[in-house]
C-alpha positions as CSV (number, residue, x, y, z in Angstrom):
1,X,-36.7,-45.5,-41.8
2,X,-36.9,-42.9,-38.9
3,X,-35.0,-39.7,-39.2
4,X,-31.7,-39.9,-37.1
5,X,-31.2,-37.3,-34.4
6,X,-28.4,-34.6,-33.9
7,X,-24.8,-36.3,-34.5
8,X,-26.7,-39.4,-35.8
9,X,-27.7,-37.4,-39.4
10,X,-23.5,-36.3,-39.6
11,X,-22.2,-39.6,-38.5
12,X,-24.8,-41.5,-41.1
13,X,-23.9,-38.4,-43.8
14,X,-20.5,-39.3,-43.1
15,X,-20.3,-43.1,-43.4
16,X,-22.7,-43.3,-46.2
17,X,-20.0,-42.1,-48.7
18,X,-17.1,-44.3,-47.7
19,X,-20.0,-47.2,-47.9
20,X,-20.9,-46.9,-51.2
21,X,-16.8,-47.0,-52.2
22,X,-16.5,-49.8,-50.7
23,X,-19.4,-51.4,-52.7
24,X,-18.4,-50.1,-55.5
25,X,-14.6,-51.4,-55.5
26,X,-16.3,-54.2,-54.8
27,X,-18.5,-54.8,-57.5
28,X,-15.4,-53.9,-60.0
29,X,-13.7,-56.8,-58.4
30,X,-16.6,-59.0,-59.3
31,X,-17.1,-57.6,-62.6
32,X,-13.3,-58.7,-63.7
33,X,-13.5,-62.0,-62.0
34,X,-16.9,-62.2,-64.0
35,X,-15.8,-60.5,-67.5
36,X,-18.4,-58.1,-67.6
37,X,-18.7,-55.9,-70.4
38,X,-16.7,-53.1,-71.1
39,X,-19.3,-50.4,-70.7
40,X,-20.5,-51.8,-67.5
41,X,-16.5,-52.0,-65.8
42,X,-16.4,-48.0,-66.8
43,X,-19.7,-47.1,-65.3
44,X,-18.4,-48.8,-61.9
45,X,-14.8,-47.3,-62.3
46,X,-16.8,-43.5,-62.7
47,X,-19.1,-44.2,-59.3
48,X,-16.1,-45.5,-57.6
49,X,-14.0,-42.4,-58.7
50,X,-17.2,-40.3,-58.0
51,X,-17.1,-41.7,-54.6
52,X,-13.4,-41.5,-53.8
53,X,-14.0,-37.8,-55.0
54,X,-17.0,-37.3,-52.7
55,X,-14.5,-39.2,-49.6
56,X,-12.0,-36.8,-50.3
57,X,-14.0,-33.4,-50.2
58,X,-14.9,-34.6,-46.6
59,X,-11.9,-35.4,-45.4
60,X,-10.7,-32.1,-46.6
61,X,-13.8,-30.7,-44.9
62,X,-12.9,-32.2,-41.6
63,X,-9.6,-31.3,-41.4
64,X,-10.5,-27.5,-42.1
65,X,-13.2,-27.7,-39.1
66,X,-11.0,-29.6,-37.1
67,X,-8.1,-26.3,-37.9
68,X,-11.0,-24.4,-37.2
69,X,-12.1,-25.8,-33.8
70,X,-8.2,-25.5,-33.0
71,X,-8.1,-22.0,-33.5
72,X,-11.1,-21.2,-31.9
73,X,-9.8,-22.4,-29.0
74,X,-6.9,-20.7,-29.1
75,X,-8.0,-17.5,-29.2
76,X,-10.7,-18.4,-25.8
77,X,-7.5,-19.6,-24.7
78,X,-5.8,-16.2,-25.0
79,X,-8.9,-14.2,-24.1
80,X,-9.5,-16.1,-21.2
81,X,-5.2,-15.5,-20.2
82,X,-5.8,-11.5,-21.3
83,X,-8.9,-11.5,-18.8
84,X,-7.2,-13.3,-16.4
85,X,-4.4,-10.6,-16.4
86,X,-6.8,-7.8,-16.5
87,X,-8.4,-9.0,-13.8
88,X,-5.0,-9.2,-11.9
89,X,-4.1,-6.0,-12.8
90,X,-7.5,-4.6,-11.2
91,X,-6.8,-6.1,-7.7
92,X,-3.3,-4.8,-7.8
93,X,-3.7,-1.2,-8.5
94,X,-5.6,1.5,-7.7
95,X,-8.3,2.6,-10.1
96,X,-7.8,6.3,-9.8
97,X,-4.4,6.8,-10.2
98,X,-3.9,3.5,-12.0
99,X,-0.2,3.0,-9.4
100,X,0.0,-0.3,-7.6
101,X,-2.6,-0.5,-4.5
102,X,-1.5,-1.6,-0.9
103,X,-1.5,-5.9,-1.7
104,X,1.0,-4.9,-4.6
105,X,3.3,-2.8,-2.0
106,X,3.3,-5.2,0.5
107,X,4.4,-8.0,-1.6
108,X,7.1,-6.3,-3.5
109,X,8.5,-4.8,0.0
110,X,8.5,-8.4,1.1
111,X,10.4,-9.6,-1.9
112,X,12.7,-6.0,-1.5
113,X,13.7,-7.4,2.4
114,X,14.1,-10.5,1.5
115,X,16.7,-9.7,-1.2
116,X,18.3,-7.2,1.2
117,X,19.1,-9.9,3.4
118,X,21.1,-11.6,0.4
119,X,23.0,-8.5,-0.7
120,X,23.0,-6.5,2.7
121,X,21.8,-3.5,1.3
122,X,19.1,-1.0,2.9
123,X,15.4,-0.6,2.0
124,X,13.0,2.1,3.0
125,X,9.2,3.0,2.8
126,X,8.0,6.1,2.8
127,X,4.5,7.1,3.9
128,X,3.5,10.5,2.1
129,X,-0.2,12.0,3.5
130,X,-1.7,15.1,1.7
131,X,-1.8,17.6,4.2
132,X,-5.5,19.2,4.7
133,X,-6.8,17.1,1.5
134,X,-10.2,16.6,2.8
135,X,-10.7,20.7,3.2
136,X,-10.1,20.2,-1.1
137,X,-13.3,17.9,-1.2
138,X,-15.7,20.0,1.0
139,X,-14.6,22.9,-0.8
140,X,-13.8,22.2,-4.7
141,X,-15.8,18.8,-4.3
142,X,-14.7,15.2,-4.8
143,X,-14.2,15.7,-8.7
144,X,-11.5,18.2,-8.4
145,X,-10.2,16.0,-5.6
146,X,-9.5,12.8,-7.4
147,X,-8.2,15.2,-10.4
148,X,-5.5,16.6,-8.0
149,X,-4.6,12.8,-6.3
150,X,-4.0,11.9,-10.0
151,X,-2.0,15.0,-10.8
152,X,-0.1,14.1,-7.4
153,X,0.6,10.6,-8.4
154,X,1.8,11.9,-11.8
155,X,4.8,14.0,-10.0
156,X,5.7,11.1,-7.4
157,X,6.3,9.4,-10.1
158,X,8.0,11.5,-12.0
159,X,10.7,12.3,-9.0
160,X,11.6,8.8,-7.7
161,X,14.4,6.5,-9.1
162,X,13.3,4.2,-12.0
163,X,13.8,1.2,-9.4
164,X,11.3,2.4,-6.8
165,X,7.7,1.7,-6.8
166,X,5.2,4.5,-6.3
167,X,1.9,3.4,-4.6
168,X,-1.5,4.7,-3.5
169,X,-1.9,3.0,-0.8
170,X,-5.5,4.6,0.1
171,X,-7.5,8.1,-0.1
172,X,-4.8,10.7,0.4
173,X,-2.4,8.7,1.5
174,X,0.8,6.9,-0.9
175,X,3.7,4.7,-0.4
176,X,6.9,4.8,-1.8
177,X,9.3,1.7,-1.7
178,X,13.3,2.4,-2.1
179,X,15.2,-0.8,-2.3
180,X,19.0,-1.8,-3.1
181,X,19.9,1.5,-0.9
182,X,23.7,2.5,-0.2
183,X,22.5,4.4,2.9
184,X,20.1,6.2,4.3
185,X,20.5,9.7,2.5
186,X,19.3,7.9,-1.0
187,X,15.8,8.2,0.3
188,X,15.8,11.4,2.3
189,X,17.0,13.0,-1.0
190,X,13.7,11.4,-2.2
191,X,11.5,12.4,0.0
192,X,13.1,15.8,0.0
193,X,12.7,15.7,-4.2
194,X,8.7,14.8,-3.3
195,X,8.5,17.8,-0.7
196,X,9.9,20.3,-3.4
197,X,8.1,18.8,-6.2
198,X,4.2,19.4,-4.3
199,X,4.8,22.5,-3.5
200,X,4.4,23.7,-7.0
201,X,0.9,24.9,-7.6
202,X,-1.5,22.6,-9.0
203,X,-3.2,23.7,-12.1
204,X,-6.9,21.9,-11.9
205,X,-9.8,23.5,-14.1
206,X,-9.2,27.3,-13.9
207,X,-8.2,27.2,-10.0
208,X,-4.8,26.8,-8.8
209,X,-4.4,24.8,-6.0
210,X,-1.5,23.3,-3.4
211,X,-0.7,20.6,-2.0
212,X,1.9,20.3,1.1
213,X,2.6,16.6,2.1
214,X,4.0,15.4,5.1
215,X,6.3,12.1,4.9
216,X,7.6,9.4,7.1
217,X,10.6,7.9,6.2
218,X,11.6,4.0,8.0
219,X,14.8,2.0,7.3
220,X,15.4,-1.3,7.1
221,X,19.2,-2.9,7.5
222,X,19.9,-5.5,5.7
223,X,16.3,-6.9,5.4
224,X,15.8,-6.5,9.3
225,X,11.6,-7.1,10.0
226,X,8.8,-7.5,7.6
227,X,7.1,-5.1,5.7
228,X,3.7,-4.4,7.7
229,X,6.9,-3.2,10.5
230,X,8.5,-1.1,7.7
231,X,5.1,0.5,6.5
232,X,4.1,1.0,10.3
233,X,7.2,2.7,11.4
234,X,7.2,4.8,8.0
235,X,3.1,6.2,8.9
236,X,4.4,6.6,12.9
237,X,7.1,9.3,11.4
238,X,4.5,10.9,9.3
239,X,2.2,11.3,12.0
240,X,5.4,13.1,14.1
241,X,6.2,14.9,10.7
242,X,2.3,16.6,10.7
243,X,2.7,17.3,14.1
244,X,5.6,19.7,13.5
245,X,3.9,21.4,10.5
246,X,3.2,20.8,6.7
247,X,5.5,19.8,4.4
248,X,8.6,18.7,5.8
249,X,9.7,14.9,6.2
250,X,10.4,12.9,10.0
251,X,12.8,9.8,9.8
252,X,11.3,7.2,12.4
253,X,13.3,6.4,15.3
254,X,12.0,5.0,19.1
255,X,11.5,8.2,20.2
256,X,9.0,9.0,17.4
257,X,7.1,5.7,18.0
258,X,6.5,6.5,22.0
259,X,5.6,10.1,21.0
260,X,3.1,9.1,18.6
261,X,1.8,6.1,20.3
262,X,0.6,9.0,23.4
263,X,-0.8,10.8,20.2
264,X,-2.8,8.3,19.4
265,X,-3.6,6.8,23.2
266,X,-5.1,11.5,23.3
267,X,-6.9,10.3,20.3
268,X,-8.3,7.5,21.7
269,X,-9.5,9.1,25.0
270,X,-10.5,12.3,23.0
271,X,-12.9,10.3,20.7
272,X,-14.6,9.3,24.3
273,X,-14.5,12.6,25.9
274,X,-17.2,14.0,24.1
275,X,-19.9,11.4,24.8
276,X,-18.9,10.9,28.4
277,X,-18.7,14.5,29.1
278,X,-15.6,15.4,29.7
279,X,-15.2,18.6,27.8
280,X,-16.2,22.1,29.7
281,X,-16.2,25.2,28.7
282,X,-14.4,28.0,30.8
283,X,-15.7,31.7,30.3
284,X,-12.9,34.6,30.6
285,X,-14.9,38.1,30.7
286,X,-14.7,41.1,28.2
287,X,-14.1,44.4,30.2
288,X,-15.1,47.7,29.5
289,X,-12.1,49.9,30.5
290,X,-14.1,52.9,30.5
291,X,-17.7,51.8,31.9
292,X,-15.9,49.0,34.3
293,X,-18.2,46.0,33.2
294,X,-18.4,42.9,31.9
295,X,-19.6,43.0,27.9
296,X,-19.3,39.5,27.2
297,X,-17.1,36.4,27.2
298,X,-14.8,34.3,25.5
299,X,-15.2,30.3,25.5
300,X,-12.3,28.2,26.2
301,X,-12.5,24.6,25.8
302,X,-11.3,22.5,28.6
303,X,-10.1,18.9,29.3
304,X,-10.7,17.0,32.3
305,X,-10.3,13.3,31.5
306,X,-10.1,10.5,34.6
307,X,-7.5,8.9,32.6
308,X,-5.0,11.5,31.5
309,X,-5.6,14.1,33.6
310,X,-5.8,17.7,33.1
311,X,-5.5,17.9,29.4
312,X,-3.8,21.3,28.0
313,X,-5.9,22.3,24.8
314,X,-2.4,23.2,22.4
315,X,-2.2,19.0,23.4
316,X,-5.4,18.3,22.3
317,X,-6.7,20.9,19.8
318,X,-3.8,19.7,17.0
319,X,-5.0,16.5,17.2
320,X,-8.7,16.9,16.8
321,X,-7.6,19.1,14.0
322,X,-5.3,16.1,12.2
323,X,-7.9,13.3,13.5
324,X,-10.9,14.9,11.9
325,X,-13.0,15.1,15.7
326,X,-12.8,18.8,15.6
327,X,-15.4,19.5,13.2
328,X,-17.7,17.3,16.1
329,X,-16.0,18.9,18.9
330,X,-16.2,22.6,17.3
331,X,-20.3,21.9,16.2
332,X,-20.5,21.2,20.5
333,X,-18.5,24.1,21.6
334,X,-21.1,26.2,19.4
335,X,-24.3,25.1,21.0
336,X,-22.9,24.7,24.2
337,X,-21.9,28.5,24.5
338,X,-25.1,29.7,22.6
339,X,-27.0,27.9,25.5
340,X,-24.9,29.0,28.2
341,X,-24.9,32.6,27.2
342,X,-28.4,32.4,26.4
343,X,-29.1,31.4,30.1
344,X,-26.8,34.2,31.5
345,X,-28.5,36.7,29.2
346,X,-31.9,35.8,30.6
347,X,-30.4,35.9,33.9
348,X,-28.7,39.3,33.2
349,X,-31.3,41.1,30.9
350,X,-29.9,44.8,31.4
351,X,-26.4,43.3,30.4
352,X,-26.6,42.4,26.9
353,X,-24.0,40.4,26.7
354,X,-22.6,38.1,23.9
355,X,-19.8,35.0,24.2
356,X,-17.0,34.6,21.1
357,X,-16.3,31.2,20.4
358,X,-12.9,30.3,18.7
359,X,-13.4,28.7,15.1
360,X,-10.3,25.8,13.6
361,X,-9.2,26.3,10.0
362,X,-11.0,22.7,9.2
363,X,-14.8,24.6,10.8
364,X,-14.2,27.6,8.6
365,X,-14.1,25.8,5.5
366,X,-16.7,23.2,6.5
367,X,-19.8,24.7,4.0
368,X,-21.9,23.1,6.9
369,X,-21.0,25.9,9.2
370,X,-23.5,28.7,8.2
371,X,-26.0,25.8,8.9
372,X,-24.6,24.7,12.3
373,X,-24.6,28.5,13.3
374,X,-28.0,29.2,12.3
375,X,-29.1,26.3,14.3
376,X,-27.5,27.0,17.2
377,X,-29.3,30.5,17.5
378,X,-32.7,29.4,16.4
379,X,-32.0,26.5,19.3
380,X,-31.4,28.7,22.0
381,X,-33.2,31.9,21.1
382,X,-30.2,34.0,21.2
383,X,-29.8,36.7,18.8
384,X,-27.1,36.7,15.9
385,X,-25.6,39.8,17.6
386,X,-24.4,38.0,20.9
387,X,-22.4,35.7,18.9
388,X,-19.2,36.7,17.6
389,X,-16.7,34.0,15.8
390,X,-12.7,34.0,16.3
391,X,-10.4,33.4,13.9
392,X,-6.6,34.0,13.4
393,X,-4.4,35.1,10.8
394,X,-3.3,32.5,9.3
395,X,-6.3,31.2,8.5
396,X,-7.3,33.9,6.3
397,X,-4.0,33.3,4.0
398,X,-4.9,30.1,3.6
399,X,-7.3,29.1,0.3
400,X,-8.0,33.8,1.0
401,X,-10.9,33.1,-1.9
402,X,-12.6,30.7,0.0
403,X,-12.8,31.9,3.5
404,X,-13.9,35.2,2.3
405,X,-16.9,34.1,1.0
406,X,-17.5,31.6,3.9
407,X,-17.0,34.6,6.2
408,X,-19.0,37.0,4.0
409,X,-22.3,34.0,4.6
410,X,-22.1,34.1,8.3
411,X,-21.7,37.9,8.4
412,X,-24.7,37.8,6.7
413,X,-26.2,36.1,9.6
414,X,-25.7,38.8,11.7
415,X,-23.0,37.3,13.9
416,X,-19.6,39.2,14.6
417,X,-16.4,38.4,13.3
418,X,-12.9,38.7,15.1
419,X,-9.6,38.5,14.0
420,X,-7.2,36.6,17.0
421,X,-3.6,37.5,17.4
422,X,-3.7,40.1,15.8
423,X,0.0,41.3,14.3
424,X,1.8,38.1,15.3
425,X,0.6,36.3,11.7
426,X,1.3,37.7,8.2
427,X,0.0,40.8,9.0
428,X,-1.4,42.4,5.8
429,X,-3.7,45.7,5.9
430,X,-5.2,44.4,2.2
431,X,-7.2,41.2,4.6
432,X,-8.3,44.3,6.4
433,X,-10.5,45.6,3.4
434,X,-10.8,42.0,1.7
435,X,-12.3,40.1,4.8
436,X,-15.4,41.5,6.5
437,X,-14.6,41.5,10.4
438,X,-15.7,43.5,12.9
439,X,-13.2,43.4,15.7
440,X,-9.2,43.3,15.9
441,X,-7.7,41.6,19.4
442,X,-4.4,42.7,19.6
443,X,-2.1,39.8,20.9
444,X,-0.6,39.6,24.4
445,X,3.1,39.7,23.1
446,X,1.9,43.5,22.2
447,X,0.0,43.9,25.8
448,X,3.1,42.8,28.2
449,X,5.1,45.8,27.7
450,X,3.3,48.5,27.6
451,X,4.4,51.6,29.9
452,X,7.8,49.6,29.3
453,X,8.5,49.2,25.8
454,X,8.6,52.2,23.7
455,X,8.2,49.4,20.3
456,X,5.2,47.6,22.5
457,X,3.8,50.7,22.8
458,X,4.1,51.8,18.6
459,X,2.6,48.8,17.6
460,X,-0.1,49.0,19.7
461,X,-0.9,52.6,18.7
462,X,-0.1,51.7,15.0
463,X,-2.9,48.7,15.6
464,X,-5.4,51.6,17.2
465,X,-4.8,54.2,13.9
466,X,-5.9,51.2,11.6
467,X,-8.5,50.2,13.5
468,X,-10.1,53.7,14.0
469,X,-9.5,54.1,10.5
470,X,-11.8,51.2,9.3
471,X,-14.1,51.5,12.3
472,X,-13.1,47.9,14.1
473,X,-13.5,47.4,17.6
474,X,-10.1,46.8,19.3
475,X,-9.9,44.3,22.3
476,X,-6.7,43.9,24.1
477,X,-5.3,40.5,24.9
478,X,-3.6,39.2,28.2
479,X,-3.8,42.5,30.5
480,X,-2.6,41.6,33.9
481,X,-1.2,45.3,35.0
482,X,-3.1,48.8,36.0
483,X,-0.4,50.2,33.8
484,X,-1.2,48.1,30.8
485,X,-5.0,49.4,31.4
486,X,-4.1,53.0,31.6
487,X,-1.8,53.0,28.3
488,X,-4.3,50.9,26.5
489,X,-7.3,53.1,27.5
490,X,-4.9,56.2,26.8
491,X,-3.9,54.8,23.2
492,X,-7.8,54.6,22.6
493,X,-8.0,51.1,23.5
494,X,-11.6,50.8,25.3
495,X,-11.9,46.5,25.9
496,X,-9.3,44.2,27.3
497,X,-9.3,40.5,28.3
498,X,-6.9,39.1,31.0
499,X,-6.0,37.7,34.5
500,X,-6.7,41.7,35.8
501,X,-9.8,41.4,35.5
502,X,-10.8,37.5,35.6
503,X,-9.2,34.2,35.1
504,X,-11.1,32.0,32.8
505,X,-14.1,30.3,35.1
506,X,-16.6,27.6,34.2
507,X,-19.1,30.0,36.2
508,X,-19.3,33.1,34.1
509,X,-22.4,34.3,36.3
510,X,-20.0,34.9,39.0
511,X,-18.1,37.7,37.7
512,X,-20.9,39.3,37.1
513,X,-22.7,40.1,40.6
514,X,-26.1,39.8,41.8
515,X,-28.9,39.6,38.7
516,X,-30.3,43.1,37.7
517,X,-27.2,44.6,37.8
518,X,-23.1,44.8,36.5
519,X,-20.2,43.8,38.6
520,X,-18.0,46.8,39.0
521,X,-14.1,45.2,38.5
522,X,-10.7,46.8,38.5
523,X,-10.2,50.4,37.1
């Protein structure tokens, strides 16, 4: 007989035993009815109890695989229900930080409104942004910035009520919702627990680091809108909160939204204004007091856009700062001056003069500067001493370890450093020896009333001793008097910058006179 295949061999191997029982009970039935012997009844009663024994044992053996196969798929049932929840729980939170991502906000602020409107209670979202977080990834790198956005998320959640959700609601920024609210002050007293609780130093590695936030806080009454409004509202009052400084909160209101939405319609033109040209460069002279010539010039970045107008820069410089565009804008203004004042300089060989172009906070700690600088020069043939670099005060506080050594790589390049505003910051004589620059500019509030302020006139003479001390150049801001001059050049003061002598122009060449030779300006 062929072999039978697969389930044919276990169904014959299990039929064959329940066969022979039957043949066997059989055969006992004939035996009686036949009187067979007594020996040959008990050999048929052994097979038939063989048998039965034989029918048994599988039985038993079915019903264990059949517990078996039962258990086995219960447990791919619960593996499959544990994946299916893992799987979940993956598209609902954030990897990093392991808080709920945006879907999960969204959905429990739309199940928070919608029970407002049953219990007329108040919800609110608040939209937290870490203030200067990408300057913490070009500097420290992107390892020490996901260790601080976990640290971060750590103390959100550690200061909000055990009813409110904490989430990250992408890259720097997180969401906090507060539902079942009394009032309104429940979560400004949140927001003002986050504020207190990131200003504590971060310990990361062996650096310490901080991290302001700025916070928009929206309401809703009673479950009024939906919550894509809520969460819109709540990142138009952060936006208003960065714009009045770091770490501080803004509740949203109408007047927020339309002064945010002409933020973002700057923005908008802004991004444009660079490839269409819009942005000039004006040149205000440096003047000798004591020779009566031009030295050099400052670039100012201007604004003329066909849809807004005239643009003022404090308008527009904040937010390329907040937008990210002023690394692009800043790596323009760079060239754009070396290749202007390389042109004059050709023009105007017995001259010598340099141009100073104003750095951001964002440009000094981009490590892509040194490189952009370097370019610039090789670009334009213009040699590293006819550049100089301006930054302020408050930049040098800020992260002091690493603009030092940013500053110590382009004075290494040759180009000269100034300090701006000299005196109005947090005016320390230790960032005098710590930072290497090579010129003070003593600010305009200091300039205006000299030869009538006797305090005006201390400062000023205070900034001179230091100065002459540590062998800076001094250059005074905003002189617009022949009195300022003559106290300034009597205090030691040899270069001022102001509307005396020139109003910023987007032809330097003409305050300097016919080629060959130096325009002669006010005494």
């Amino acid at each position: 007989m062929p072999p039978l295949e697969g389930g044919g061999e276990r169904r014959f191997a299990t039929i064959l035993p329940g066969t022979l029982f039957v043949v066997l009970l059989a055969l006992l039935l004939v035996g009686s009815a036949l009187e067979w012997s007594l020996g040959q009844r008990i050999v048929l009663e052994i097979g038939a109890l063989a048998v039965g024994v034989l029918i048994g044992a599988r039985i038993a053996a079915l019903s264990r695989r059949q517990r078996e196969l039962l258990e086995s798929e219960r447990r791919t049932r619960n593996a499959l229900e544990q994946a299916a929840d893992e799987l979940s729980h993956v598209a609902l939170h954030d990897p990093l930080t392991k808080l709920p991502n945006r879907s999960l906000f969204i959905d429990r602020a739309t199940h928070a409104l919608a029970s407002a409107r049953r219990t007329g209670t108040w919800t609110a979202v608040l939209f937290l942004d870490v203030d200067d977080f990408k300057r913490v990834n070009d500097v420290y790198g992107h390892s020490t910035g996901d260790t601080l956005l976990r640290d971060i998320a750590i103390r959100l959640s550690g200061v909000v009520r055990p009813t409110d959700t904490v989430a990250r609601f992408g890259g720097d920024e997180f969401t906090i919702l507060c539902q079942g609210l009394a009032n309104d002050e429940d979560a400004v007293q949140v927001a003002q627990r986050i504020i207190e609780a990131l200003d504590r130093p971060f310990t990361i590695g062996r650096r310490e680091l901080r991290a302001a936030a700025s916070v928009g806080i929206a309401f809703s009454a009673a479950g009024h809108g939906d919550a894509e409004t809520l969460v819109r509202d709540a990142d138009t009052a952060m936006y208003r909160a960065k714009e009045h400084g770091r770490g501080r909160y803004e509740v949203f209101d109408e007047a927020v939204r339309e002064r945010v939405v002409a933020r973002l319609r700057i923005e908008a033109a802004l991004r444009r204004a660079l490839d269409d040209g819009e942005l000039r460069l004006a040149y205000q002279p440096f003047f000798c007091l004591e020779r009566h010539e031009v030295l050099g010039f400052e670039a100012l970045l201007r604004w003329e856009s066909p849809e807004l107008g005239t643009v003022a820069p404090s308008e527009f410089i904040p937010i390329a700062e907040h937008s990210g565009l002023m690394q692009r804008i800043g790596a323009w203004v760079l060239d754009e001056a070396s290749r202007q004042i390389a042109e004059l300089r050709l023009a105007y060989p017995d001259l010598e003069l340099g141009v100073a172009v104003n750095l951001s906070a964002r440009q000094i700690h981009d490590p892509e500067l040194p490189q952009l600088v370097r370019a610039a020069l090789e670009e334009h043939d213009l040699p590293a001493s006819a550049l100089a670099l301006e930054i302020t005060e408050s930049d040098l506080i800020e992260d002091a370890a690493g603009v030092r050594d940013s500053l110590a790589e382009l004075r290494s390049l040759g180009v000269r450093l100034m300090l701006d505003d000299f005196g109005t910051g947090f005016s320390s004589l230790s960032y005098l020896k710590r930072f290497p620059v090579h010129t003070l500019k003593i600010d305009r509030s200091f300039v205006a009333g000299l030869g009538r302020e006797d305090g005006d006139r201390a400062i000023v003479a205070a900034i001179m001793g230091v100065a002459n001390a540590l062998e800076l150049q001094v250059i005074a801001e905003g002189v617009e008097t022949a009195l300022q001059a003559a106290e300034l050049v009597a205090l030691g003061c040899t270069v001022a910058q102001g509307f005396r002598y020139a109003e910023p122009t987007y032809e330097p060449a003409t305050t300097l006179g016919s080629p060959g030779r130096a325009t002669r300006s006010a005494s």
